[in-house]
DRENSE-806362 format. One line per 8 residues: their letters; for each residue y, z, x of C-alpha. Coordinates in steps of 0.5 Angstrom, whole numbers, plus 500, padded with zeros to 3 digits. Example, Ala and Ser with C-alpha at 12.3 -4.5 7.8 and 13.67 -1.06 7.14 Angstrom:
% DRENSE-806362
as> 491:516:525  498:514:527
% end
This chain:
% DRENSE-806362
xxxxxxxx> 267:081:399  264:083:405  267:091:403  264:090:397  257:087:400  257:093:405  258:099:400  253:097:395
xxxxxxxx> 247:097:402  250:103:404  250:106:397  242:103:397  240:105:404  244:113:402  239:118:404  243:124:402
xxxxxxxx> 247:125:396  253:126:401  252:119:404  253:116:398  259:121:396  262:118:403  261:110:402  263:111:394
xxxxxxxx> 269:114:397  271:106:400  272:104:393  278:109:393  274:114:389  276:121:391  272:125:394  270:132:389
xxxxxxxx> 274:138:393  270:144:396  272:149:390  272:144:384  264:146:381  259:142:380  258:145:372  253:140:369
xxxxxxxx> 248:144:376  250:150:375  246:156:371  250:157:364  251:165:365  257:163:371  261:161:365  260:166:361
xxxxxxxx> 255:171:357  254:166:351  257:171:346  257:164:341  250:165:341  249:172:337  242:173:338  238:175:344
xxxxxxxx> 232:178:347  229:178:354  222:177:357  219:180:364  214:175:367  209:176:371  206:168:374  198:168:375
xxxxxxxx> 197:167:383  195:160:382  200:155:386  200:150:381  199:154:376  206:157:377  208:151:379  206:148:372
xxxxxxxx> 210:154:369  217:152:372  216:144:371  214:145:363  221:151:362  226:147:367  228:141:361  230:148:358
xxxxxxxx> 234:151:362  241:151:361  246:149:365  254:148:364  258:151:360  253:151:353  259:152:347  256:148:342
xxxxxxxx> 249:149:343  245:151:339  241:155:344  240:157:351  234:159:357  237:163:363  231:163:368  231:168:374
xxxxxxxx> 227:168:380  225:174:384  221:174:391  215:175:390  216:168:384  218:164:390  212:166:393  207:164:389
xxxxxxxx> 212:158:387  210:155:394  216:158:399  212:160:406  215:167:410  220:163:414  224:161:408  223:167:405
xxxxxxxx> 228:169:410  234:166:410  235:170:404  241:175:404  236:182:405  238:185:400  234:180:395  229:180:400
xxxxxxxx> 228:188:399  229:189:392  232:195:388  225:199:389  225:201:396  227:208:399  233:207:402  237:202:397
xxxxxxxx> 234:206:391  238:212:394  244:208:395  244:206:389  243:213:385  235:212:384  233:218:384  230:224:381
xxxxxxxx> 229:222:374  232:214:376  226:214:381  224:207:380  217:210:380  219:213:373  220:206:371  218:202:365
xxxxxxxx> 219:196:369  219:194:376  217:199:379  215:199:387  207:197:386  208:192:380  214:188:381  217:183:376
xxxxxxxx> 216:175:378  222:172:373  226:174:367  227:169:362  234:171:357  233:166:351  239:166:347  239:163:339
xxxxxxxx> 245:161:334  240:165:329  234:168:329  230:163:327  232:159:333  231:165:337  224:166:334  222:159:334
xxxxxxxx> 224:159:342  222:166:344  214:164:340  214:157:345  216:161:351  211:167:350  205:162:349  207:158:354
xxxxxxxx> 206:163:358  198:165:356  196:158:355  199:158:364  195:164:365  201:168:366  204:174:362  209:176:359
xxxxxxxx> 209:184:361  215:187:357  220:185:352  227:187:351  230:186:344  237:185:345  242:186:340  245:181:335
xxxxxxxx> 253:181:336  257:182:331  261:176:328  268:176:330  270:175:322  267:183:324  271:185:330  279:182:328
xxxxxxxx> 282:184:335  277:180:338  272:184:341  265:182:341  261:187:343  260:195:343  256:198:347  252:205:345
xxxxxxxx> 256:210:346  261:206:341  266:203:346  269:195:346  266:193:353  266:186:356  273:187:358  274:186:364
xxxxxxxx> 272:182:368  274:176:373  275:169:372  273:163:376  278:158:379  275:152:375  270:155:371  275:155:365
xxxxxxxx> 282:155:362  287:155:367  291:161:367  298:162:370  300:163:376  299:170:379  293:172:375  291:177:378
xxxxxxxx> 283:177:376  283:170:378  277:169:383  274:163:387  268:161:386  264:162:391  263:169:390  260:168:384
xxxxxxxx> 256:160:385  253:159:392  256:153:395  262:153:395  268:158:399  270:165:397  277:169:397  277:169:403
xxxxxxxx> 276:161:405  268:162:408  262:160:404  257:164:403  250:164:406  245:159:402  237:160:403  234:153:404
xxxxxxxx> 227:150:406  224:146:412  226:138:411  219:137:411  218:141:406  222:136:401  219:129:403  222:128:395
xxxxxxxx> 229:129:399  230:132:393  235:138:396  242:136:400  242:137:407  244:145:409  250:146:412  255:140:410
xxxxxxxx> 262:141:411  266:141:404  272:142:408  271:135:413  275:129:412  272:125:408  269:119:409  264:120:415
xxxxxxxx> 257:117:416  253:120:422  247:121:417  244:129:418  240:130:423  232:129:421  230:136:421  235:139:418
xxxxxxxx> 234:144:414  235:143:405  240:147:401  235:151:396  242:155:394  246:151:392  250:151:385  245:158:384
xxxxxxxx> 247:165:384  244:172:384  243:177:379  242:184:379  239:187:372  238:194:371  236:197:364  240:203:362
xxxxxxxx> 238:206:357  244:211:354  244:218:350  249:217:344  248:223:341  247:227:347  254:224:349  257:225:343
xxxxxxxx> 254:232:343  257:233:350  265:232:347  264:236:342  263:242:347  266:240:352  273:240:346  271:247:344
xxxxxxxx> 270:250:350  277:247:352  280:249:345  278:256:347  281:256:354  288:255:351  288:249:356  288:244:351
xxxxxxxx> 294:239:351  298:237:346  296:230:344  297:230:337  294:228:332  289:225:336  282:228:336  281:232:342
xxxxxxxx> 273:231:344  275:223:343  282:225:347  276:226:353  271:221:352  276:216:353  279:219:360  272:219:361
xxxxxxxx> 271:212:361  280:210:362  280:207:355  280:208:347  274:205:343  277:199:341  279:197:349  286:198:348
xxxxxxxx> 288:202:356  290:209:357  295:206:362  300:202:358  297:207:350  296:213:353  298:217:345  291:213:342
xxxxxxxx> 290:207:341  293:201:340  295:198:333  296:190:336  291:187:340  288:191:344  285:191:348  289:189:355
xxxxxxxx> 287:189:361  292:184:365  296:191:368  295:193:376  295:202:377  302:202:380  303:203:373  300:209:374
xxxxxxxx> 300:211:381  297:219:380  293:218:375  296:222:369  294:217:364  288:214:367  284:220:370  283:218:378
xxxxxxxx> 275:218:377  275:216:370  269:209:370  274:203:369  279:206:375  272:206:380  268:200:377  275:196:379
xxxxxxxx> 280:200:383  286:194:383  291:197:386  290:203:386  289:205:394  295:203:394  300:202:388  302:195:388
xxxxxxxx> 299:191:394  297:185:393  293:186:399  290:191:397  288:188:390  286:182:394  280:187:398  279:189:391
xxxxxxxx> 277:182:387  273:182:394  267:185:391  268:183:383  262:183:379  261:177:373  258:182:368  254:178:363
xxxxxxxx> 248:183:360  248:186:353  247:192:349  239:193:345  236:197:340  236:201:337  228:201:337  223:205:332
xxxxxxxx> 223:211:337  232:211:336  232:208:344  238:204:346  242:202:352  244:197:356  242:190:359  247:191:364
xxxxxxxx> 246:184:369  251:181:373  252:175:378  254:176:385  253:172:392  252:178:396  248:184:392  251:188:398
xxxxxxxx> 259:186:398  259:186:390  254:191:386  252:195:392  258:196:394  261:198:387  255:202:386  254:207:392
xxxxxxxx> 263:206:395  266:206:388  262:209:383  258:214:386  263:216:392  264:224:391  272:223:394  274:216:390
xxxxxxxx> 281:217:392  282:224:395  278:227:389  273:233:390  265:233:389  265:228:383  262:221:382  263:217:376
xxxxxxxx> 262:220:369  256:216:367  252:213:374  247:217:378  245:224:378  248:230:374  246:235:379  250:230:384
xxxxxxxx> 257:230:379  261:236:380  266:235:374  271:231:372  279:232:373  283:230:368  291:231:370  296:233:364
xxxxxxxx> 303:235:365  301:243:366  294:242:372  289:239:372  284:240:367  276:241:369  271:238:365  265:242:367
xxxxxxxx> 257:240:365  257:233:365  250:231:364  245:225:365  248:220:359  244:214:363  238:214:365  235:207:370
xxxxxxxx> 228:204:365  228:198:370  231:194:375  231:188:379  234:182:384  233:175:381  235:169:385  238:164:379
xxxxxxxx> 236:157:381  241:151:381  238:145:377  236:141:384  233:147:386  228:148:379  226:141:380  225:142:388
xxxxxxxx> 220:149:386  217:145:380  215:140:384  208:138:387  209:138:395  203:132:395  207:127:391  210:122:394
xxxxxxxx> 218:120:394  221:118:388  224:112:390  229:108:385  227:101:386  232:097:382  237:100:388  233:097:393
x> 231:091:391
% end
């Protein structure tokens, strides 16, 4: 009975959410371990790119400078957001935040640094841009969005069964906006996705230049169904989800606010240990700073819209001039300009892999992607410089090392964006987004390390076929049993139309932002009394 009693007044007089954890836990109860998610606190794009929900679009947010207003703006969106995992749901908000959004949303100088510096930089400013290959006709002063004088405050992806639900949702938010005295500055319809009664092998999205894409990406220790051990795209969490440990057992930084910024104790104490024996009770020092990262993410949008025809166009001459070479390989009766395009990207159409169908596509169940580069150590399937190879090298800096590919899975990315168009005028592309906790160790990295490093893997004045700058390319060496075959004259197939960091904020996070710093604490007083 005294157990009992003292519990319940802990759990009353509890201040933090970890205080109740540790008094809930003398009832026998466990404690959550540090890597087991928080789901129903989490934006739904960490557990997938919603493919359920075919139908899609985009609105860039510019948010008057009025605080309240701002403020107003976010609490009347946050009972949309969605959160966990959405299967089932009819529809779904994803919600970004940039910057100068947090700014305008309350957020003072000081906390504005305990951001990660590339988020706090953006994608615009010289030296990031160039890392990246933003320049020339990528400049982001040539961008329809974006650009360096006139930044993006939010992204809202609305997402519909249907698109009558996707209408309905997209005319509430775009109002919304006018009646707040904000602005939706840009809208970039997405393609609707096919059914998969469309797609038999199981593939749910092509993107414009016609290839299966999607295929591979990690998989988040507890965010879905449990594979097998010794998966070898198995990641943890908190390389995608801030707030809980990563590959390597640390926890990523978390941008937080001043204690006295959060009277309403809305917010966890910044810096609690997932990895302390539990229970404890020493309360968190008063002043302690508030964890306004946790359970969110980072996401990086960059609008890449693709030249089809140029690129089909390119094949085709590139074929020719191969045939009159008399370099062609045998390769059967497979078509030869496809025969290119595929060691280009380092797969067929339909997602099957060069590596394990290196004579065409497969007949059965493509595509895969559960294979490692020691399978193909030099290259002679799949090309050393071919897209997929940079993007997500495994192994192959060294043939089957499981350290090598643990450095890899390091600097994964969580790709959830969606081809569009395409529009009257013919455009069409890609909303490429990814999750990430560090910009810099993730999508920096495989963008400037990877995909535009001109000696990839020994390789010579050549970067990935479709990132970056032609004139930075060289060409592409594909290696067959009698040489190495040169594809000369790659041309631009991407070009950048807009770019931007968004911080996705947990749910705690949105209801802290949202909130208005004169009101008083909420207390529970059937708790209390």
């Amino acid at each position: 009975i005294r157990v009992n009693a003292a519990i319940r007044k802990g759990i009353a007089v509890a201040g933090t959410e970890a205080e109740a954890a540790d008094w809930l836990s003398c009832f026998g109860s466990e404690v959550r371990p540090a890597g087991q998610l928080a789901t129903r606190e989490i934006p739904t794009l960490v557990f997938g790119g919603l493919g359920h929900l075919r139908y899609s679009t985009c609105l860039l947010v510019e948010l008057a400078a009025d605080r309240e207003a701002a403020r107003a703006w976010l609490a009347d969106l946050a009972p949309e957001i969605a959160y966990g995992d959405t299967r089932g749901a009819s529809e779904a908000t994803v919600l970004g935040l940039s910057t100068t959004a947090l700014v305008k949303l309350g957020l003072d100088r000081n906390d504005m640094e305990t951001f990660p510096l590339p988020f706090q930089h953006g994608s615009t400013v010289p030296w990031r841009a160039s890392a990246l290959g933003d320049t020339g006709r990528n400049d982001p002063k040539t961008w329809a969005w974006g650009k360096p004088d006139r930044p993006i405050d939010a992204i809202l992806v609305l997402y519909g069964k249907d698109q009558k639900t996707l209408t309905a949702l997209a005319r509430k938010r775009r109002k919304a906006a006018k009646d707040g005295g904000h602005a939706v500055v840009r809208e970039l319809k997405l393609a609707t996705l096919p059914e998969k009664k469309e797609e038999p092998t199981g593939v749910r999205v092509r993107e414009p230049f016609g290839f299966a894409d999607g295929i591979s990406q990690p998989r988040i220790r507890g965010a879905g169904r449990v594979r097998e051990a010794g998966d070898i795209h198995e990641v943890e969490p908190g390389e995608f989800v801030i707030g809980y440990p990563d590959n390597l057992g640390y926890l990523p930084s978390s941008p937080s606010v001043a204690a006295a910024s959060d009277p309403q104790d809305i917010l966890p104490a910044l810096g609690a240990d997932p990895f302390a024996q539990r229970p404890r009770f020493a309360p968190p020092p008063a002043n302690a700073r508030r964890d306004l990262g946790q359970n969110g993410s980072f996401l990086v949008v960059r609008q890449l819209e693709q030249d089809r025809d140029g690129f089909e166009a390119f094949l085709q001459e590139a074929a020719a001039k191969l045939s009159a070479s008399g370099r062609a390989p045998d390769i059967g009766d497979i078509d030869l300009a496809e025969w290119i395009g595929a060691k280009m990207v380092g797969r067929w159409k339909d997602g099957s892999s060069l590596v394990r169908n290196p004579g065409g596509a497969a007949k059965r169940s493509p595509p895969d992607n559960d294979f490692l580069w020691n399978e193909d150590p030099t290259g002679a399937r799949c090309p050393l410089g071919s897209h997929i190879r940079r993007v997500n090298p495994r192994d192959t800096f060294e043939p089957g090392s499981a350290a090598q590919l643990a450095i890899s899975n390091r600097h994964r990315i969580l790709r959830v964006g969606r081809p569009y168009g395409p529009d009257s005028a013919g455009r069409q592309g890609l909303l490429f987004m990814c999750l990430n906790t560090d910009i810099d160790r993730q999508f920096g990295f495989v963008q400037q390390t990877w995909a535009l490093a001109p000696s990839f893997h020994g390789l010579e004045a050549e970067v990935d076929p479709f990132v970056g700058e032609s004139d930075k390319r060289g060409c592409f060496t594909i290696p067959t049993e009698d040489g190495p075959v040169r594809i000369q004259g790659l041309k631009d197939f991407v070009t950048v139309k807009g770019s931007a960091y968004f911080f996705l904020p947990g749910r705690r996070a949105v209801r802290y932002l949202s909130a208005s710093p004169a009101a008083e604490p909420a207390m529970d007083e059937t708790a209390t009394g």
